[in-house]
LUMNU-639995 format. One record per residue (C-alpha): residue in three letters; x, y, z. Coordinates in steps of 0.02 Angstrom, whole numbers, plus 50000, padded with zeros to 5 digits. Example, Ala and Ser with C-alpha at 12.3 -4.5 7.8 and 13.67 -1.06 7.14 Angstrom:
BEGIN
ALA506154977550390;SER506844994750357;
This chain:
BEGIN
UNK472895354848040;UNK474635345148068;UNK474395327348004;UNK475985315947972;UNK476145296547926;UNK477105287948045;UNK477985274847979;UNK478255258748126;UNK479625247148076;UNK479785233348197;UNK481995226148208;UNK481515209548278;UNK480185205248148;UNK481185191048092;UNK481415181747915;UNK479835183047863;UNK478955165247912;UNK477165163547901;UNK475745152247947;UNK474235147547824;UNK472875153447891;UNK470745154147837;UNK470305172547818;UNK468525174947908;UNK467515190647868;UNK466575194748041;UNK464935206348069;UNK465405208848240;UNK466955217648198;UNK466975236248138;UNK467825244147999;UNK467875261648062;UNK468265280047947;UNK469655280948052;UNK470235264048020;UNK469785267347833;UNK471035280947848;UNK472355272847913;UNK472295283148076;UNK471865266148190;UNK472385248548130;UNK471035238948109;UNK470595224148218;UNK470595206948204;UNK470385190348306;UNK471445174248325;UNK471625164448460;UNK473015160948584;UNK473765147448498;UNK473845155748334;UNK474595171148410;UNK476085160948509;UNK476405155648317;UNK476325170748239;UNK477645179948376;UNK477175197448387;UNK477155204948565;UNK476555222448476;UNK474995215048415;UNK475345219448258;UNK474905205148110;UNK475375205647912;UNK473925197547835;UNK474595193747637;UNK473325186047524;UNK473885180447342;UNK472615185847180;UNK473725179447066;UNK475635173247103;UNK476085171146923;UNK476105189146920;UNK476305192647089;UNK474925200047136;UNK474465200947309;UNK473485210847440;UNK474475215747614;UNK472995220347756;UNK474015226147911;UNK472905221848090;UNK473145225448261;UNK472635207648347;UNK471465202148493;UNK471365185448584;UNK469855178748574;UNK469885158348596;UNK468115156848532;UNK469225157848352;UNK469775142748267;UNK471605137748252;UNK472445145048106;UNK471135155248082;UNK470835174448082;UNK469275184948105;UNK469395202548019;UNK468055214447977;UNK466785210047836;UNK466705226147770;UNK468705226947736;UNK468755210847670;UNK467255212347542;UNK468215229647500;UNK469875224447475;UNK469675206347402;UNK467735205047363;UNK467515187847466;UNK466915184547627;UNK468305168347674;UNK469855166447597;UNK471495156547631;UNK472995169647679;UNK474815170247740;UNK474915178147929;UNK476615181947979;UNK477235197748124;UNK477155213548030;UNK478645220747971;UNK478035239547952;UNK476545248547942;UNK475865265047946;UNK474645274948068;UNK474125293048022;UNK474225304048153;UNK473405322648192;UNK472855335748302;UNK473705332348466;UNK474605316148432;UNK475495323948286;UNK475995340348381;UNK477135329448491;UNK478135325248360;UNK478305345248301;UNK480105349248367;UNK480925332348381;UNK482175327448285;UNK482985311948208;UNK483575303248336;UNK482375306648465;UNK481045293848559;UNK479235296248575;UNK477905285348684;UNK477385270448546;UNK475825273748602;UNK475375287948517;UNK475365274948358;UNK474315260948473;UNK475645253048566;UNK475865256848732;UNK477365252048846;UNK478605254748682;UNK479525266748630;UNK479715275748439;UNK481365281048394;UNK481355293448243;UNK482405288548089;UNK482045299947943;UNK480705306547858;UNK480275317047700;UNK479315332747653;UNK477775334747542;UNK478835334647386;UNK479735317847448;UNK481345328947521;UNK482215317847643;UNK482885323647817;UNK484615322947841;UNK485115319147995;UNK486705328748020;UNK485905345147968;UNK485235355848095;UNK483575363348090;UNK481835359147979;UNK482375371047833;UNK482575365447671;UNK484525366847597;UNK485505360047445;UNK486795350847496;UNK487985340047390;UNK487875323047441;UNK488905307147401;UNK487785292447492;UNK486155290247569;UNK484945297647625;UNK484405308347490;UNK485725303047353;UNK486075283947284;UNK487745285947191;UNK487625273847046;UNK489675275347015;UNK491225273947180;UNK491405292647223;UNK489985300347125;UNK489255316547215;UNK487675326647177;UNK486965342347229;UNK485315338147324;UNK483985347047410;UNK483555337947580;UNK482895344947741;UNK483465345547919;UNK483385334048037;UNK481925344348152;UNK480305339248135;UNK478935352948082;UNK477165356248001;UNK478125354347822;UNK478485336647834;UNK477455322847778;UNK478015308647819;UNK479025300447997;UNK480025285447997;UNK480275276048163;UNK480805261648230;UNK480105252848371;UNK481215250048544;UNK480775245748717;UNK481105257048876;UNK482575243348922;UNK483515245248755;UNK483615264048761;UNK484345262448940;UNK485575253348863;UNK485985263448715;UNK486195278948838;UNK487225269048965;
C-alpha cells in the first residue's frame, strides 16, 4: 500500500506570536486511530474571538505546552480548529483522551499560536495522486484537510532519508556530486561531495513530501 507523510508548511505563518490560553480536555470530542496516526488532525474548539487572535484562515492551531523550560522541554499538539462560541475566551477544548496521553492532565495552561507546519499521513487513493508529480507541481490542499488551497511540492526524501533533487529528472536514485543544498551542507566555500539523492518524480519509494501551502490566486500569478 502507498503511504507518504506530507509535510504542510504554511509562508504567511508569521513570527511566531502566541496567546495564553487554558487547555480543556473535552469528552465530547474524539481522539480517533486515524487521528492517532496522524492521518486526520485532530480537533479542537475555540471560539470566534480566540480564533480572530490566533490568525489562521487554514484552521490549523500550534498548541505548545511547557513541562519544564529550564530544560526546554515542551509538548507541540498540532489541531485543526472549530468555532464553537459556547468556549470560553482564551480557551481551547481538545480531546481528553490526547491530552491525558500526551501530558497526563485533564486542564493545563498552553501557548496557541497559527501552526507553522505539520504533518498528515496519507494512503490508498489520496497518496496515489501524488505518484507521478514532481517538485514543483500543485495538488488540491484538500487531500491533507484543507479545501479551497492549493499544495505546491518542495522536496522530499526516500526511506533511507535520500533527498529529491529538483533538477534531476526522474524518481531513480543517482550519485551526484553536489556543492550546496539539498542533499549536501558544505561546511568550507567551494567544498563538493559525492551524494546519493533522488529525482525530482514522485513514486512508491519515497517517504516523505514536502509542500507548501498557496492559494488558487497566487499560482495565477506565479504562471502569469
Amino acid at each position: 500500500m502507498v503511504e507518504f507523510k506530507v509535510v504542510v508548511s504554511d509562508p504567511e505563518a508569521g513570527d511566531g506570536k502566541f496567546i495564553k490560553v487554558k487547555v480543556v480536555g473535552s469528552e465530547e470530542l474524539s481522539y480517533s486511530q486515524d487521528m492517532k496516526s496522524g492521518k486526520v488532525l485532530p480537533t479542537a474548539l475555540i471560539n470566534e474571538k480566540t480564533l480572530r487572535l490566533v490568525n489562521t484562515p487554514y484552521g490549523v492551531v500550534t498548541l505548545r505546552v511547557w513541562k519544564d523550560r529550564a530544560k526546554n522541554e515542551k509538548v507541540k499538539l498540532t489541531f485543526k480548529v472549530r468555532v464553537s462560541n459556547e468556549v470560553p475566551d482564551d480557551t481551547i477544548y481538545v480531546p481528553k483522551d490526547l491530552l491525558t496521553e500526551k501530558l497526563g492532565v485533564n486542564e493545563v495552561v498552553g501557548e496557541l499560536f497559527r501552526a507553522k507546519a505539520f504533518q498528515v499521513v496519507v494512503d490508498g487513493d489520496k497518496a496515489r495522486r501524488f505518484v507521478g508529480l514532481k517538485v514543483g507541481d500543485v495538488v488540491d490542499a484538500s487531500v491533507v484537510g484543507i479545501p479551497g488551497r492549493l499544495l505546491r511540492i518542495t522536496g522530499g526524501s526516500d526511506n533511507t532519508g535520500f533527498p529529491m533533487i529538483p533538477t534531476l529528472p526522474g524518481p531513480a536514485k543517482r550519485v551526484l556530486l553536489l556543492s550546496s543544498p539539498p542533499g549536501f551542507h558544505p561546511r568550507e566555500d567551494g567544498e563538493k561531495r559525492r551524494k546519493y539523492v533522488r529525482g525530482n518524480t514522485i513514486s512508491e519509494e519515497i517517504v516523505q513530501i514536502n509542500t507548501v501551502l498557496i492559494t488558487p490566486e497566487k499560482l495565477q500569478q506565479v504562471r502569469r
